[in-house]
C-alpha positions as CSV (number, residue, x, y, z in Angstrom):
1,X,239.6,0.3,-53.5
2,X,242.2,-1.3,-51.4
3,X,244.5,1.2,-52.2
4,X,243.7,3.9,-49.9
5,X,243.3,1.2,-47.4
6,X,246.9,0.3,-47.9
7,X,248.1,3.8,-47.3
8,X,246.5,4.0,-43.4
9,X,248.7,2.9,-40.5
10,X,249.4,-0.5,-39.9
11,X,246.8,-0.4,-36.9
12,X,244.4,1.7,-38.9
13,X,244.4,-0.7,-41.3
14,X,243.2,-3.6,-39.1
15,X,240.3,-1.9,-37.7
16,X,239.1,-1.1,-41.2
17,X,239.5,-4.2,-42.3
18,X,238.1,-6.2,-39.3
19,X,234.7,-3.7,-40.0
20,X,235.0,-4.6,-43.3
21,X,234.6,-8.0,-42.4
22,X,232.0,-7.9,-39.8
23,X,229.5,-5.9,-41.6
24,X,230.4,-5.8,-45.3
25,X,227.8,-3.7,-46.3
26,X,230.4,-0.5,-44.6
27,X,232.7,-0.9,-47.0
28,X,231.1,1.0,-49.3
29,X,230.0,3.8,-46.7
30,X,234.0,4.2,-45.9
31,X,234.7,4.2,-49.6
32,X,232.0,7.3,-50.1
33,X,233.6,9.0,-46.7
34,X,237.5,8.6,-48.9
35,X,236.1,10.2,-51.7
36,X,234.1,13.0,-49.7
37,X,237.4,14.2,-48.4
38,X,239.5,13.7,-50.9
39,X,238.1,15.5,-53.6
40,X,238.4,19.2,-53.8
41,X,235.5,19.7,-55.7
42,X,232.8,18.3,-53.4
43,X,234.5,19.3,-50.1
44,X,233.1,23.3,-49.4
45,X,235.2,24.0,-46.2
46,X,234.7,27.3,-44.8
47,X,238.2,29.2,-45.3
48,X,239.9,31.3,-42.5
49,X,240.4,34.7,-42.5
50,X,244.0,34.6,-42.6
51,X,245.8,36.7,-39.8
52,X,247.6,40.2,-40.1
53,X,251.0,39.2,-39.7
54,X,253.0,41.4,-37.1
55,X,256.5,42.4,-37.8
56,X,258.6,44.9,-35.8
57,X,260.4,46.9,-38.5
58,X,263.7,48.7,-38.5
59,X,264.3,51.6,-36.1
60,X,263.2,54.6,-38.1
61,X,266.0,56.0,-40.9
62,X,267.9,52.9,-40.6
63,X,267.4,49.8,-42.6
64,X,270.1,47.8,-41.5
65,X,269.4,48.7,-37.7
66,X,268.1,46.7,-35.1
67,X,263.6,46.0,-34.7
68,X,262.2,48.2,-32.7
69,X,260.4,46.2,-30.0
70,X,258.0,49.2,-30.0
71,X,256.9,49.1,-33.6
72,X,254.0,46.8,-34.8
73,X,253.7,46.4,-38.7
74,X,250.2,45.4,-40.2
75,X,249.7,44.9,-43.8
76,X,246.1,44.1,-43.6
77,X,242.9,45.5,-41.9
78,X,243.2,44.1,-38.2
79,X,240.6,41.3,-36.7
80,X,237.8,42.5,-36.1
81,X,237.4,39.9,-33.3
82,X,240.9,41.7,-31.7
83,X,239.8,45.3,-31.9
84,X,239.1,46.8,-27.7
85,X,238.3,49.8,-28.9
86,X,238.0,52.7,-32.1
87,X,237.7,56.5,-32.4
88,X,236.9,57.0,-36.3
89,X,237.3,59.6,-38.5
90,X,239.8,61.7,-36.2
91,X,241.1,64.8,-37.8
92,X,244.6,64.2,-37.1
93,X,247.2,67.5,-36.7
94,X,250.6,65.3,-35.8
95,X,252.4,63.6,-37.1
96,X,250.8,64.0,-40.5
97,X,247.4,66.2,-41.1
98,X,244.9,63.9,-42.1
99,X,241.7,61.9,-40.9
100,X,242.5,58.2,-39.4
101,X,240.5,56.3,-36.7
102,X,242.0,55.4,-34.1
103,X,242.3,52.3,-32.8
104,X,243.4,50.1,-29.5
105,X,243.5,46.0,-30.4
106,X,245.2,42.9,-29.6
107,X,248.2,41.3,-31.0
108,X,249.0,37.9,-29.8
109,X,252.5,36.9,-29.2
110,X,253.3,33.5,-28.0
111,X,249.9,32.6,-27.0
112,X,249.8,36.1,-24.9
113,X,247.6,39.6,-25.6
114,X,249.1,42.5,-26.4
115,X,247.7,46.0,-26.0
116,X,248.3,47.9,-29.7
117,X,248.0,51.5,-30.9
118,X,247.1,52.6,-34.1
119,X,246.4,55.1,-36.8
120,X,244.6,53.7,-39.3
121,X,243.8,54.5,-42.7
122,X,240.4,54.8,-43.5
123,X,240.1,53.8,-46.8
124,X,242.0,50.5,-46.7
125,X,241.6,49.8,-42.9
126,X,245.1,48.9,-42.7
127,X,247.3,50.5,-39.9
128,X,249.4,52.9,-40.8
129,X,251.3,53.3,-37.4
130,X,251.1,50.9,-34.4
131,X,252.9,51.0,-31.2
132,X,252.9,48.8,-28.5
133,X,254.6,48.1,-24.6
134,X,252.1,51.7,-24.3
135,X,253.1,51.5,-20.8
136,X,256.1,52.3,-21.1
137,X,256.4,54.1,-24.7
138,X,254.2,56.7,-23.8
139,X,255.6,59.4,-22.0
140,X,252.3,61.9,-21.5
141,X,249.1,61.5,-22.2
142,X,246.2,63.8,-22.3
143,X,242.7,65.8,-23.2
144,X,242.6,69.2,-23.1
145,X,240.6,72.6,-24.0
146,X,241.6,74.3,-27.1
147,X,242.5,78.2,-26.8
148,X,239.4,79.9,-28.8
149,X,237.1,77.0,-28.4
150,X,236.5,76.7,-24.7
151,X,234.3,80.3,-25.3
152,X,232.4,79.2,-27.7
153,X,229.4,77.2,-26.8
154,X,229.1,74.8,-30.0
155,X,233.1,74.5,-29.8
156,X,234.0,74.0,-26.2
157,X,232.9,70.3,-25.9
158,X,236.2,69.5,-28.2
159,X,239.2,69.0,-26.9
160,X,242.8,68.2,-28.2
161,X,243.7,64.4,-27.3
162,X,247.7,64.2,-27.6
163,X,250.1,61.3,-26.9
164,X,254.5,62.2,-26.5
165,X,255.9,59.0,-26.9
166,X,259.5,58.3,-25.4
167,X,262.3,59.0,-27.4
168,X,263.6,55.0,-27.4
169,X,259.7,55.0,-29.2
170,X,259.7,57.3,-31.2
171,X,258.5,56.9,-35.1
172,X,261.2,58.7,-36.2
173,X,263.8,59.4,-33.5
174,X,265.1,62.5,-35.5
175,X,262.0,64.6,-34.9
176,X,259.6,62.1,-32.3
177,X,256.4,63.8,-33.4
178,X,253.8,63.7,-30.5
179,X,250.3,62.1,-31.9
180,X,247.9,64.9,-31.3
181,X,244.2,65.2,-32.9
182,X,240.8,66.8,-32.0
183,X,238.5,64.8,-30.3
184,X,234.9,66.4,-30.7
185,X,233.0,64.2,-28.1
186,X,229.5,65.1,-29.1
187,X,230.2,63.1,-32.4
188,X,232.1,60.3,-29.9
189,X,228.5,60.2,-28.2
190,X,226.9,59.4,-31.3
191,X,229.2,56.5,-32.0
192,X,229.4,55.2,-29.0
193,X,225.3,54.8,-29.4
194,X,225.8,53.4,-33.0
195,X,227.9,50.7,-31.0
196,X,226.0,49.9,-28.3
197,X,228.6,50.7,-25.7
198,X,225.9,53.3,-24.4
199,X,222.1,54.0,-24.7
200,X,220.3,56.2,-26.9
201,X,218.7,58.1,-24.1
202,X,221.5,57.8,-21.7
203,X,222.2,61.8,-21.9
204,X,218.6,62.3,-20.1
205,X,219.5,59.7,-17.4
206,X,222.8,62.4,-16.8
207,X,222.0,65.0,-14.4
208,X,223.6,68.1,-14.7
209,X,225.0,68.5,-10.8
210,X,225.8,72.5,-12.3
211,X,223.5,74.3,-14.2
212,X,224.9,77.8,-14.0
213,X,228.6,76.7,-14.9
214,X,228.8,77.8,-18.5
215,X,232.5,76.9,-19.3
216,X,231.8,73.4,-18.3
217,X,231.3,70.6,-21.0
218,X,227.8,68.6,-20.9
219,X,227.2,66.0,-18.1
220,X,226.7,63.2,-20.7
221,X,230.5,64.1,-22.2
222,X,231.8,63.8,-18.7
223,X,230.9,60.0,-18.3
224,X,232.2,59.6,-22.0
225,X,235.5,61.2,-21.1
226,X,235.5,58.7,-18.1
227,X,235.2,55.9,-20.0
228,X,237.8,57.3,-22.4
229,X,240.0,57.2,-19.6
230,X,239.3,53.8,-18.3
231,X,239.8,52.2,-21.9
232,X,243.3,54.0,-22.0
233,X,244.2,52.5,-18.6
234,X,243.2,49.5,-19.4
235,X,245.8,49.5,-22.4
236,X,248.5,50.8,-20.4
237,X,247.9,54.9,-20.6
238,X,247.1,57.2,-17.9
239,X,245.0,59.8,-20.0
240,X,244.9,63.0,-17.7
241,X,241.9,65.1,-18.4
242,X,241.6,69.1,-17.9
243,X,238.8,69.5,-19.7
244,X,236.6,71.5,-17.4
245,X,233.5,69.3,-15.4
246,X,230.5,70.0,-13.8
247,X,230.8,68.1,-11.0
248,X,232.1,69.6,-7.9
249,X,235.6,69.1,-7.2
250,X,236.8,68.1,-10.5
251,X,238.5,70.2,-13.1
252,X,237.2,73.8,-13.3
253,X,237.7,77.0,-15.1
254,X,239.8,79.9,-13.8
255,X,240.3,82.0,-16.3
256,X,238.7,81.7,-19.9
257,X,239.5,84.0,-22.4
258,X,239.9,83.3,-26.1
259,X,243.7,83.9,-25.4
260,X,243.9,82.4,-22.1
261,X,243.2,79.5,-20.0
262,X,243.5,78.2,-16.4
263,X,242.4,74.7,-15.0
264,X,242.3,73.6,-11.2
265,X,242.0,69.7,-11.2
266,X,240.6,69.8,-7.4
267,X,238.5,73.2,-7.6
268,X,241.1,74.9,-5.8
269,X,243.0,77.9,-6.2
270,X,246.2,76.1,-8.0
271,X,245.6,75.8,-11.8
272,X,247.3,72.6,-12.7
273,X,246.5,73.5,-16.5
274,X,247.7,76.8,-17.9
275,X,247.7,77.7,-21.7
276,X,248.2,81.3,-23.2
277,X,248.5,82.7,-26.6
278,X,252.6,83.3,-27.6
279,X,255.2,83.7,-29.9
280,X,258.3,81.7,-29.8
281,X,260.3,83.7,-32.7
282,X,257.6,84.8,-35.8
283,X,255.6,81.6,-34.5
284,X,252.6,82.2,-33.1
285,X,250.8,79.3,-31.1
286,X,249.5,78.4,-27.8
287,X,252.0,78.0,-24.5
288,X,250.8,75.4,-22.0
289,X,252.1,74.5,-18.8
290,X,250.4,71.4,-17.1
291,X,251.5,69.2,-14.3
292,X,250.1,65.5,-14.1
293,X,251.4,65.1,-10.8
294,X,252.8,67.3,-7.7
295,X,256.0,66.4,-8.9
296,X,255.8,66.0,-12.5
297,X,255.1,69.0,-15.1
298,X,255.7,69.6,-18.6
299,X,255.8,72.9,-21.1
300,X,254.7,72.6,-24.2
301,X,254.8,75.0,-27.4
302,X,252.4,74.3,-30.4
303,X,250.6,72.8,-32.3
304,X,252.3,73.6,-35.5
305,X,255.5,71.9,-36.4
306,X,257.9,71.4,-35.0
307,X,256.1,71.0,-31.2
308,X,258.1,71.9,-28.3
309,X,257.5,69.7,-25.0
310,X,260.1,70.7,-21.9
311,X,260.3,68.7,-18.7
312,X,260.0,71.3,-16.0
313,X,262.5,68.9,-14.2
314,X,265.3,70.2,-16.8
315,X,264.8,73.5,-16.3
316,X,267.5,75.8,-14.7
317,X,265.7,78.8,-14.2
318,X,263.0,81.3,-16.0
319,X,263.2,85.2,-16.1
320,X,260.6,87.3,-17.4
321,X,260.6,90.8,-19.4
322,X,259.1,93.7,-21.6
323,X,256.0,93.1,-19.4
324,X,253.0,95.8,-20.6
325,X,249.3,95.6,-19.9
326,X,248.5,93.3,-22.4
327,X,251.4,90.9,-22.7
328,X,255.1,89.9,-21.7
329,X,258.0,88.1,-22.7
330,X,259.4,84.8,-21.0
331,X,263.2,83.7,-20.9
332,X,263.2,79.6,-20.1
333,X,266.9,78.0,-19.0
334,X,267.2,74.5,-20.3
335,X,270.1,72.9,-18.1
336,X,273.2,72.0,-19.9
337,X,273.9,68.1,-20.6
338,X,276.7,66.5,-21.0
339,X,275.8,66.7,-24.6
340,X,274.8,70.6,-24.8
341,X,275.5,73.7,-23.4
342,X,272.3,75.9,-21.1
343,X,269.6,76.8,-23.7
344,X,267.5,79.9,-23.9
345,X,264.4,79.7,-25.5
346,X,261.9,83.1,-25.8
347,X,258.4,83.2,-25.7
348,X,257.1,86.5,-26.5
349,X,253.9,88.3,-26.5
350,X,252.2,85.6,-23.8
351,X,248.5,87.3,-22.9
352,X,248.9,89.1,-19.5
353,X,245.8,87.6,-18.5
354,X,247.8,84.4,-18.0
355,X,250.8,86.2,-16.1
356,X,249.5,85.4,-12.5
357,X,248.8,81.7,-13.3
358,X,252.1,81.3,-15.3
359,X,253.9,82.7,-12.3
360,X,252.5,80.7,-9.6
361,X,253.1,77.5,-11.3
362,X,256.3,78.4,-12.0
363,X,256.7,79.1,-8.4
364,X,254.8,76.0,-7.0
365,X,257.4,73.7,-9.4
366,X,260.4,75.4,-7.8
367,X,261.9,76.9,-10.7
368,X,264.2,80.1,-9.8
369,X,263.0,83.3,-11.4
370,X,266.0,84.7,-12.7
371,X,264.3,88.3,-14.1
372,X,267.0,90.5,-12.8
373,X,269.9,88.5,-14.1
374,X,272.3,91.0,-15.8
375,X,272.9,88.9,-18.6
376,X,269.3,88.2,-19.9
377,X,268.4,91.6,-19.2
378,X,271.2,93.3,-21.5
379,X,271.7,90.9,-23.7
380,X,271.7,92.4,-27.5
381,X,268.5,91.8,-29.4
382,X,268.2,90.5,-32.6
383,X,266.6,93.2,-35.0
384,X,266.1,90.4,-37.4
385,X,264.2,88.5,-34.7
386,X,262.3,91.9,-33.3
387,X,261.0,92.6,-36.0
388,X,259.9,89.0,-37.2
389,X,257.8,89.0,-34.4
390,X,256.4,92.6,-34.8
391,X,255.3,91.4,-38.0
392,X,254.5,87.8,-36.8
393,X,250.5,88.6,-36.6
394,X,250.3,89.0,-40.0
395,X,252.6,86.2,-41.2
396,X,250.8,84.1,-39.2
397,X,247.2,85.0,-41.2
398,X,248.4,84.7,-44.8
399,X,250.5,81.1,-43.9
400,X,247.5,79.7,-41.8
401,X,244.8,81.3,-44.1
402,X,243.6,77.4,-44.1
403,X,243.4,76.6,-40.7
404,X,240.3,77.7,-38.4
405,X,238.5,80.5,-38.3
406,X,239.9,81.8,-35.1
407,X,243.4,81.6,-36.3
408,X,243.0,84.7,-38.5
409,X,241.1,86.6,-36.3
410,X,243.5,86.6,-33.2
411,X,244.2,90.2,-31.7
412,X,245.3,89.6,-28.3
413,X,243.1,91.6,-26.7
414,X,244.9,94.8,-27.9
415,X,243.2,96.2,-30.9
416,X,239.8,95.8,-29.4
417,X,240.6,97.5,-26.4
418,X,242.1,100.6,-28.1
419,X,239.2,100.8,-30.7
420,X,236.9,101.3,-27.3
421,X,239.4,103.3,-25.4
422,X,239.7,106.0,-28.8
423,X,235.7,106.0,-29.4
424,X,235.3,107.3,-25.8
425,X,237.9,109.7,-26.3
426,X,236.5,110.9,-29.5
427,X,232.7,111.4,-28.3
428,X,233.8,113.2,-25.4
429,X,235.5,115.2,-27.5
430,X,232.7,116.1,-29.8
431,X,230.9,116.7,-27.1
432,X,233.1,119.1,-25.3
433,X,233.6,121.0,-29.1
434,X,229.6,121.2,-29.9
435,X,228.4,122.8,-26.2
436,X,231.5,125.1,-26.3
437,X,233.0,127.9,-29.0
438,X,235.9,128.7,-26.7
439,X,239.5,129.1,-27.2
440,X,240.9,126.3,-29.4
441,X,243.6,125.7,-26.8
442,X,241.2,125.3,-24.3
443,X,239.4,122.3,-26.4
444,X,243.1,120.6,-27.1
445,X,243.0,120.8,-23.5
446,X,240.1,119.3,-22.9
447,X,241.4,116.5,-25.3
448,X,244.3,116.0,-23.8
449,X,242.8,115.6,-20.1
450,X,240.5,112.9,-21.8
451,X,243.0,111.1,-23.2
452,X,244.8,111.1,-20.2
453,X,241.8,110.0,-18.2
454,X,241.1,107.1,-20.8
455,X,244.9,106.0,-20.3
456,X,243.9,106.1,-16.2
457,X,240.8,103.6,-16.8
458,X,242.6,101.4,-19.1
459,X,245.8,101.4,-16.3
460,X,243.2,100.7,-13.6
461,X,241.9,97.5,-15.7
């Protein structure tokens, strides 16, 4: 048994030995202790969960290219003992249509926490995407009401969450898809309960400080959205919120229309959150203008692929045309770059409910309006183009016959009013043609004095 003795430090060895010799009876004890820990068999030591090791991969279509210091790559489920905070089951629209939860966490670097991001797979738990320095990565943040929800009652406490990264950040620097899913915050609620981060009878303890504000979201969603937004910030993201509050001087609805929607963040009359119904080409989607700041503002285009976001600070000017009573085209200006030449992209068919709103923020960011520019005024039209978007309503049914409900039942506001308009027309007709066996030029004239008095109350709308 001396030979494990042997293989101790010199100074080890002497103090074994000189216990050994004092009290004999210990050599046996240190003998068990020698086996104890030196046989596999009888030593059950608890095994540690081995860590998700980080590594930053190559920049995006480029395998022999530089890490980007951005990019965070997991190949297992991530401690649960690092995880701040999760949003499960997410139905994700960019950049790939699926569910994920999503997930901030830590990721220790040289003894330091680091805020994460991530999309994870639900079935494996293992992050499919993860960004991190969000401070700096993310270029715009926020929560906002979704054109056809906000009316509906069940529908309008949802809103679309969406993250632009900066291009340096980007996933995939060819196309830098934004990160956009729904956020239905009644189902949040009941998480949040499941987790304990709030009571279960917390949305009684809520007063509603508005009863008669319909488009408003519930009280309870309001603190949830809150502590959304102090989670974010605490990771590094300002997440700016427009859906619309209770509470007085916070976010509330100007206009709400199924094709149109205005926000004021301060209960004023500037709506810092506009989005419309459009075409850009045979596209149809929703324009948004939005401003985060009195000096910064962004336009965005979507939310089917590929989704446009301008800086309103690299816009030249904006003209508008073929305004009717129910919608009107909008030329934007990008300024030339040293890299490109001006750009002129056309939205078409925006709701003229959203005209006003669209104007005055145009205004209020200083952008010229450029409407009577020769150019853009005669400049030839594309028939190709024209008649893509005459045609674009029904395109736009048969390729999104998947999507919601609302997507296929779109009309602008046009159809509907004309049906009205025409049944008016027609029973005053009828009318006129039963309680009168005059002249049949005297009934067409009747007709056409209707008609022209139906055109008169449409106009006056």
């Amino acid at each position: 048994m001396d030979s494990w003795i042997n293989t101790l430090p010199a100074d080890l060895q002497a103090k074994v030995n000189a216990l050994v010799t004092s009290v004999p009876s210990s050599r046996a004890i240190l003998d068990d202790i020698h086996d104890y820990l030196t046989t596999t068999k009888k030593r059950k030591t608890p095994v540690q969960r081995k860590q998700p090791q980080a590594l930053a991969p190559a920049a995006a279509n480029n395998d022999n290219g530089p890490p980007n210091p951005y990019h965070v790559k997991y190949t297992e489920p991530v401690n649960p003992q690092e995880i701040i905070f999760q949003l499960s089951n997410l139905p994700f629209t960019s950049p790939v249509r699926k569910k994920y939860h999503l997930l901030f966490h830590l990721l220790i670097a040289d003894n330091v926490p680091h805020p994460v991001l991530s999309i994870v797979n639900i079935a494996n738990k293992t992050p499919e995407l993860s960004l991190t320095g969000l401070k700096s990565a993310v270029k715009l943040c926020m929560l906002a009401p979704i054109l056809g929800n906000s009316t509906v009652s069940s529908k309008k406490d949802t809103g679309m969450l969406c993250l632009w990264l900066q291009d340096d950040a980007a996933f995939d620097k060819t196309k830098n898809d934004p990160i956009i899913c729904n956020i239905n915050l009644d189902v949040v609620k009941k998480q949040l309960i499941e987790d304990g981060k709030i009571p279960p009878h917390a949305e009684h303890q809520v007063t509603d400080s508005d009863p008669d504000n319909e488009d408003a979201i519930k009280p309870i969603n309001e603190q949830i959205i809150f502590f959304l937004q102090r989670q974010f910030s605490l990771c590094g993201i300002e997440l700016h919120n427009f859906m619309p509050l209770a509470r007085p001087s916070h976010n509330t609805m100007k206009v709400n229309a199924d094709t149109a929607i205005a926000v004021s963040t301060k209960n004023d009359s500037i709506s810092d959150f506009v989005a419309a119904s459009a075409y850009k080409g045979s596209k149809e989607g929703s324009l948004l203008l939005l401003n985060t700041n009195s000096e910064t503002a962004f336009m965005i285009f979507g939310f089917k692929k590929p989704i446009l976001l301008i800086e309103f600070s690299k816009i030249r000017d904006i003209s508008y045309k073929d305004i009717t009573r129910f919608t009107f085209n909008m030329l934007v200006t990008i300024a030339a770059t040293s890299e490109s030449q001006d750009e002129v992209i056309e939205f078409s068919m925006i709701d003229q409910q959203s005209y006003q709103d669209i104007d005055d923020f145009v205004r209020r960011m200083k952008i010229q309006d450029n409407s009577f520019d020769a150019k853009l005024r005669e400049k030839p039209e594309d028939k190709s183009e024209n008649n893509a978007v005459e045609e674009a309503p029904q395109v736009a049914v048969e390729e999104d016959s998947d999507d919601e409900e609302e997507d296929g039942t779109y009309t602008g506001g046009v159809e509907e009013g004309d049906e009205a308009d025409d049944s008016d027309v027609a029973e005053e007709f009828d009318s006129a043609a039963n309680d009168s066996d005059g002249d049949m030029d005297e009934e067409d004239d009747d007709e056409d004095d209707a008609n022209e008095d139906a055109s008169e109350d449409i106009g006056s709308e």
